[in-house]
C-alpha positions as CSV (number, residue, x, y, z in Angstrom):
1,X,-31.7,2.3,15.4
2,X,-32.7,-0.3,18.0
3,X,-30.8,-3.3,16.1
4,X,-27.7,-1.0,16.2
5,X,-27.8,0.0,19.9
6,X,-29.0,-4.3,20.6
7,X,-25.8,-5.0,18.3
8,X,-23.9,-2.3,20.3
9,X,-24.3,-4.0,23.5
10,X,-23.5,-7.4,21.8
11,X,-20.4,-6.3,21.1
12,X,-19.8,-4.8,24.2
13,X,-20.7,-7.7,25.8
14,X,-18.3,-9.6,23.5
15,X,-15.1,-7.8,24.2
16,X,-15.5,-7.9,28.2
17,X,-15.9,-11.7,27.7
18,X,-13.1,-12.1,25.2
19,X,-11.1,-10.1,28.2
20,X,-12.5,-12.7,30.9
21,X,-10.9,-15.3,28.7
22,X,-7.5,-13.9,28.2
23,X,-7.2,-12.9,32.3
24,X,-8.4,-16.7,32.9
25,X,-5.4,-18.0,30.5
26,X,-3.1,-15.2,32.6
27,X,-4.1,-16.1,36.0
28,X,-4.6,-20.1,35.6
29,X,-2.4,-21.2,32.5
30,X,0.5,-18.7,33.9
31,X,0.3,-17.8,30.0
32,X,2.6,-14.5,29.3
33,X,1.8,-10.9,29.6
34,X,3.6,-10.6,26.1
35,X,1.5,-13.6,24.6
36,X,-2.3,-12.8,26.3
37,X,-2.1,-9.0,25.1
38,X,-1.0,-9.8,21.5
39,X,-4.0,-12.3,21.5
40,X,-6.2,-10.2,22.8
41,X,-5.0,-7.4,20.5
42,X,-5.4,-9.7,17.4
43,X,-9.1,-10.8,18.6
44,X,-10.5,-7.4,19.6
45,X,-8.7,-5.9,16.3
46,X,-10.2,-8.5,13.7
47,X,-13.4,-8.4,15.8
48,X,-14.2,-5.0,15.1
49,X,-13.5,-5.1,11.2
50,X,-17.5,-5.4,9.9
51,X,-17.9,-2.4,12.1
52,X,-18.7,-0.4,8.7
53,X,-21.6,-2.7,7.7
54,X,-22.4,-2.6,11.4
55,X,-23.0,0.8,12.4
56,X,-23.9,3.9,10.1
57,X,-22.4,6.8,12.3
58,X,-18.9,7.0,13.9
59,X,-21.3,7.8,17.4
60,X,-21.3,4.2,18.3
61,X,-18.2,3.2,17.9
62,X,-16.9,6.7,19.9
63,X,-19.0,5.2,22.6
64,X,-17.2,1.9,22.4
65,X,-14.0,2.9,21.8
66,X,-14.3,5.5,25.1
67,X,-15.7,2.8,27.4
68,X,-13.1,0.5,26.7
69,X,-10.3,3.8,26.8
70,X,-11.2,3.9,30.3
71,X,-11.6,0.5,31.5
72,X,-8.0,-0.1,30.7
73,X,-7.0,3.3,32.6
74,X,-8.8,2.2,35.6
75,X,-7.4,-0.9,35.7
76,X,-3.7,0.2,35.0
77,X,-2.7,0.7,38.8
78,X,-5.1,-2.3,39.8
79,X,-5.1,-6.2,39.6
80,X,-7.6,-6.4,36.8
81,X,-6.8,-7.1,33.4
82,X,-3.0,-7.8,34.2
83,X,-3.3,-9.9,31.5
84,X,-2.9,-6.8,29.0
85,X,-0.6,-4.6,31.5
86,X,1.7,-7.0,32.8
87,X,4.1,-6.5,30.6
88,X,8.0,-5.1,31.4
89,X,8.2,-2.2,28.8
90,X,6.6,0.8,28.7
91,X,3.5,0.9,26.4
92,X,0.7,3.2,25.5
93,X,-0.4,0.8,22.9
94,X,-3.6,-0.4,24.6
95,X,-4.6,2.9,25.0
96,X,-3.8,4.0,21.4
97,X,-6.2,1.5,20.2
98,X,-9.4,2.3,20.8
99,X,-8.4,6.0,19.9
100,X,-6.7,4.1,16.7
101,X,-10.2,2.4,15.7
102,X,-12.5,5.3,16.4
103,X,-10.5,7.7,14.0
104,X,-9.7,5.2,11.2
105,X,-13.6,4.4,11.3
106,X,-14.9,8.4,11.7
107,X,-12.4,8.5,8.6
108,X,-13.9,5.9,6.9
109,X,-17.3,7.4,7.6
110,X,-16.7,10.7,6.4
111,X,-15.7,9.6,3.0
112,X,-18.3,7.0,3.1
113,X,-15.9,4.3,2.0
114,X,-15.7,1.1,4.4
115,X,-12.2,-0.3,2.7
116,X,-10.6,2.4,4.8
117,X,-11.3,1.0,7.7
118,X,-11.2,-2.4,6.7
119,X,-7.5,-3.0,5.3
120,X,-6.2,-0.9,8.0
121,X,-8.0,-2.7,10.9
122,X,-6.9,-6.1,9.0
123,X,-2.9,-5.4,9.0
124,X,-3.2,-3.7,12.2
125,X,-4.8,-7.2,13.7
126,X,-2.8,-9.8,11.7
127,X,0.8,-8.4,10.9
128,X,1.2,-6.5,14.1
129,X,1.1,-8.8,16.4
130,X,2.5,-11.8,13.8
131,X,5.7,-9.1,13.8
132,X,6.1,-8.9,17.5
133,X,5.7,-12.8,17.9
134,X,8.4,-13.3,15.7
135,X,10.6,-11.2,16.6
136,X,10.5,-12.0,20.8
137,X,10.5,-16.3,19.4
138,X,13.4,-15.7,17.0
139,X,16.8,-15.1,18.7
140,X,19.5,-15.9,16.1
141,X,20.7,-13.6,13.3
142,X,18.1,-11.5,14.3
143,X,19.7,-7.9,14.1
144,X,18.1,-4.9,15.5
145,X,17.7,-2.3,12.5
146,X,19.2,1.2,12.6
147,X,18.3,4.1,10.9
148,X,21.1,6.6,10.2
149,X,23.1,4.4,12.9
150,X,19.8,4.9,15.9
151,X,19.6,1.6,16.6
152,X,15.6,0.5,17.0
153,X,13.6,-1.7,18.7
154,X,12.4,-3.6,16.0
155,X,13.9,-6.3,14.6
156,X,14.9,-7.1,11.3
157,X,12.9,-10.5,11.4
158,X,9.9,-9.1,13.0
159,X,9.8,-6.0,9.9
160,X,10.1,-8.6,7.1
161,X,7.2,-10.4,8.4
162,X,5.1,-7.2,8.6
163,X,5.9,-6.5,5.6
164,X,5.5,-9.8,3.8
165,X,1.9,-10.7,5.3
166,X,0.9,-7.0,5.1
167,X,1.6,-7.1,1.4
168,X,-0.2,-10.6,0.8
169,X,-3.2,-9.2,3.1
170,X,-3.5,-6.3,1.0
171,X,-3.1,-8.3,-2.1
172,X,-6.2,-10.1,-1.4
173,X,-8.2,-6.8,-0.1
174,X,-7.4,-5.3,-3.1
175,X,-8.1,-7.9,-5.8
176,X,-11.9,-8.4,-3.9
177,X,-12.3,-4.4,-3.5
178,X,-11.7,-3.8,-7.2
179,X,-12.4,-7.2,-8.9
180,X,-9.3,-7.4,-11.0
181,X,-5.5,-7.9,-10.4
182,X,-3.5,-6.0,-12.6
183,X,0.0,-3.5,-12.2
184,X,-2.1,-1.3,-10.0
185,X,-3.2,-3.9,-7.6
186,X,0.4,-5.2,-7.2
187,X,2.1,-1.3,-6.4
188,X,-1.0,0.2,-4.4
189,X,-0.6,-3.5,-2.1
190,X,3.7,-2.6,-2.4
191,X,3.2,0.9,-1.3
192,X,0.6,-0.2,1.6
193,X,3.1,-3.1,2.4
194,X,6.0,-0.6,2.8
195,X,4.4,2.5,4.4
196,X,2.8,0.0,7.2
197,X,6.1,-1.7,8.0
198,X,8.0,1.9,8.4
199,X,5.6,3.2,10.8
200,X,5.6,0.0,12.6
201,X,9.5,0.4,12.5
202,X,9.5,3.8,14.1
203,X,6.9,4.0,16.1
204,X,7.7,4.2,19.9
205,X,6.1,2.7,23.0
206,X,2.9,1.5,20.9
207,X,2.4,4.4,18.8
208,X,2.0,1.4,15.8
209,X,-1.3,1.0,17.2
210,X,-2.4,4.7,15.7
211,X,0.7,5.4,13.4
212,X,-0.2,1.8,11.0
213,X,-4.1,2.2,10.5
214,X,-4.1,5.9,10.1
215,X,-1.2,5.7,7.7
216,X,-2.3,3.4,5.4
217,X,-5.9,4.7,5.7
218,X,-4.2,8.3,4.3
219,X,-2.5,5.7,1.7
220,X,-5.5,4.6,0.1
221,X,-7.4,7.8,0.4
222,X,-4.6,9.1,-1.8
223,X,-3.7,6.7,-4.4
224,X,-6.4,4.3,-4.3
């Protein structure tokens, strides 16, 4: 217990200095609001995904998720962390994620299987934000998608490359979680790949954050 509370405070310790780095790059690089919270979602996301081999009850990481819930609600009407707020729609993302990994990981530890938190995290951290950047960097031909003529916010470049590196990620998850690549490999990776990049499409005001990880989590609990 004493090496899980020493590696608790670790990665406390971690994240507030991962923050201090991205609020430096805001404050003295003039580095974008848009750009410094997609890093620092990709960082903190990936950072947490050996949280299953890390800690052996969800009671750690609801401690960590809630002191980081509330640091960013503190700092919402402030000047700290503008590097994660200072952005011009309005988003509940940052919010969503903590709540996002604490219930994807009490999932995980219920059925005592740590690939449920581990794909999940992993598309959550790679494809999200690789979706958003491409989508803001790519201007031409790039066609907001409707469904039954609503048109979205997401773009039709930004949802193909969701969906493309969410399928490869899951590709490789999947051939290392069940040693082999065969026909059920390739559709349980297609079906991941396509359930991810819908609730990325209609999710609204950051709701990805929760919708994608407890989605695909549900996916694999099901069919896996």
């Amino acid at each position: 217990m004493g090496n899980t509370i020493t590696l608790a405070i670790v990665y406390l310790i971690a994240i507030i200095l991962l923050l201090a780095f991205n609020e430096l790059n805001y404050r003295r690089l003039n580095v974008s609001g848009e750009i410094t919270r997609k890093f620092a979602h990709f960082t903190a996301t990936i950072a947490v995904v050996p949280f299953p081999y890390i800690f052996d009850s969800h009671w750690y990481v609801l401690v960590l998720a809630f002191i980081f819930f509330m640091a960013l609600l503190v700092t919402q009407t402030g000047t700290q962390l503008k590097s994660i707020h200072d952005i011009k729609r309005k988003s509940m993302g940052s919010y969503l994620l903590p709540v996002s990994i604490y219930l994807t990981f009490l999932m995980s530890d219920l059925k005592d299987d740590k690939f449920l938190f581990i794909l999940p995290l992993l598309i959550l951290g790679i494809s999200d934000p690789m979706a958003a950047i491409v989508g803001m960097s790519l201007s031409k031909n790039n066609h907001k998608i409707q469904i039954f003529g609503i048109k979205t916010k997401k773009s039709l470049f930004g949802s193909g490359t969701f969906f493309f590196s969410s399928l490869v990620i899951s590709l490789i998850a999947l051939y290392f979680n069940r040693s082999v690549f065969d026909f059920r490999t390739f559709w349980l990776a297609l079906l991941i790949a396509i359930v991810g990049t819908v609730a990325e499409l209609v999710s609204w005001r950051g709701s990805d954050n929760l919708s994608i990880p407890l989605s695909l989590a549900l996916v694999l609990l099901l069919f896996r």
